[in-house]
C-alpha positions in Angstrom: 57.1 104.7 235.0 53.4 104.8 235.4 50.4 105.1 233.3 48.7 108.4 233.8 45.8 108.3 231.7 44.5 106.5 228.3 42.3 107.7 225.7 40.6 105.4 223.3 40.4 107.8 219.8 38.9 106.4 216.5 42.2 105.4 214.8 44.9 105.1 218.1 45.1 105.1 221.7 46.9 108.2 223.0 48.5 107.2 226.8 50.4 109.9 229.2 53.1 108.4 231.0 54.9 109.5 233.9 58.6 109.1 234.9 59.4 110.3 238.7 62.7 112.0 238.5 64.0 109.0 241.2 63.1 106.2 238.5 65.3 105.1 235.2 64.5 107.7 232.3 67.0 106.0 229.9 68.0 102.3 229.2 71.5 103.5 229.3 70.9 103.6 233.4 70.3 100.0 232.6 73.5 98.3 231.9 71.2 94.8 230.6 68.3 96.3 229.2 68.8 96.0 225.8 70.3 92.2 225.9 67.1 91.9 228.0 64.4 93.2 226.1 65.5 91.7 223.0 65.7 88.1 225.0 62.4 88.7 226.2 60.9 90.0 223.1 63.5 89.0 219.8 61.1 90.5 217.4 62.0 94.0 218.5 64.8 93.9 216.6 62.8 94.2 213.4 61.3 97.3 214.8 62.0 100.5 212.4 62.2 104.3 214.2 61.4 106.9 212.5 63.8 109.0 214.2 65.7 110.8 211.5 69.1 109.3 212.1 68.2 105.8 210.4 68.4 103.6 213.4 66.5 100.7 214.4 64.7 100.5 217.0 67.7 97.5 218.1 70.2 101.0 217.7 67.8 102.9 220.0 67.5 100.4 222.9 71.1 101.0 224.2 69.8 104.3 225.1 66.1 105.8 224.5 63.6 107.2 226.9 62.1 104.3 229.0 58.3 105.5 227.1 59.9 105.1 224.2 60.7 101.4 224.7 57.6 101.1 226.6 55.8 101.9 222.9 58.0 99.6 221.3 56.9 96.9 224.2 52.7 97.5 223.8 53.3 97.1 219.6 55.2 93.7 219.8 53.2 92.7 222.0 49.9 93.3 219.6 51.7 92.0 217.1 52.3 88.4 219.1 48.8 88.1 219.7 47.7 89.0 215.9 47.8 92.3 215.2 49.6 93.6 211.7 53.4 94.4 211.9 52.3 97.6 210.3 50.9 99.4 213.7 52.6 101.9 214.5 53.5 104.3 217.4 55.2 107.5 218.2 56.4 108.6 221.9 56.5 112.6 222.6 57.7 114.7 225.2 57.3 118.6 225.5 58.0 119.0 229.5 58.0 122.5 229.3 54.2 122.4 228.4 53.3 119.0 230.2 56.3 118.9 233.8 59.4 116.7 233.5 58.8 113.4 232.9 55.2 113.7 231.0 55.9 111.6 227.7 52.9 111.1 225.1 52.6 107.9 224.1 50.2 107.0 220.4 49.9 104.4 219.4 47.8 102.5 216.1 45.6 99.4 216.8 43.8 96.7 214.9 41.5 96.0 218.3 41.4 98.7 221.0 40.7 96.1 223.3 44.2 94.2 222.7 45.9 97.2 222.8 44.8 98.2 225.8 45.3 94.7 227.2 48.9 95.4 225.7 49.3 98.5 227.4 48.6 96.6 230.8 51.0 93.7 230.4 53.8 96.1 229.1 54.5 97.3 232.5 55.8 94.2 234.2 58.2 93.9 230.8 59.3 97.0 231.1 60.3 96.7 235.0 62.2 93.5 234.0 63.4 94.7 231.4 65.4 97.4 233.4 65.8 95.7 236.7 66.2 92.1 235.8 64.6 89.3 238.3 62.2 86.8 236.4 61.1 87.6 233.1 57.4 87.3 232.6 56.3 84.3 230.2 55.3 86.5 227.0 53.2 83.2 225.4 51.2 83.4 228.1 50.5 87.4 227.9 49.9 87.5 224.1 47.6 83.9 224.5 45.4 86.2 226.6 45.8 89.1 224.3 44.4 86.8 221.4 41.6 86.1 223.4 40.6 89.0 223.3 40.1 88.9 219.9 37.3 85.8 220.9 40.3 83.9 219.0 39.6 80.0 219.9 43.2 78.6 221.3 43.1 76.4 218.4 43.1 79.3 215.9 46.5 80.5 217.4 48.3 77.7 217.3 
């Protein structure tokens, strides 16, 4: 999966992702992904989707579109380095209008800049997340996130 573009609106960020047909399009192609990404990131499990069918987003990692939990990644993220709970996102995909692959990822922020930050650090969770190796230290990616926010250290603690 790749970030192919990201625009900064008023009240979200709107980011097109790409998925090459020779890359993982499901966590189901993933046999660990979900005992993964909720090791990595437990509070995902508190996650709501608004998806219809009632699930959690917990439900929905054992087989969603990678975009999907690459939303889910950006929010928790925000939401370790201070932003509301409350943010929310939604993942599209119309690949008769935008090719195979083309999801539409929106998604609510408090502070554009940490959710763009977000948006950065979400792809090396996501790539562990479905291929394993070492996970990346998450502290360490939402303390810089904070600092965005000009947060002091101390305030985060």
């Amino acid at each position: 999966m790749r970030v192919h573009s990201v625009t900064v609106c008023p009240d979200r960020i709107d980011v097109i992702v790409h998925v090459d047909p020779s890359e993982t399009l499901r966590t189901s192609q993933s046999a660990a992904a979900a005992d993964r990404a909720l090791g990595v990131l437990p509070g995902l499990a508190g996650h709501l989707c608004h998806n219809g069918d009632g699930l959690t987003f917990a439900d929905e990692l054992a087989d969603t579109e990678v975009p999907h939990l690459f939303e889910h990644v950006v929010l928790e993220l925000m939401a370790g380095a201070g932003s509301p709970r409350s943010l929310r996102g939604e993942t599209e995909w119309d690949f008769k209008r935008d090719g195979r692959g083309v999801f539409r990822v929106s998604l609510e922020y408090d502070d554009d800049l940490v959710c763009l930050g977000a948006i950065k650090s979400a792809g090396p969770l996501v790539s562990y997340v479905l291929e394993g190796g070492d996970p990346p230290d998450v502290s360490v990616e939402t303390g810089r996130l904070a600092e965005l926010r000009g947060w002091p250290a101390e305030a985060r603690a």
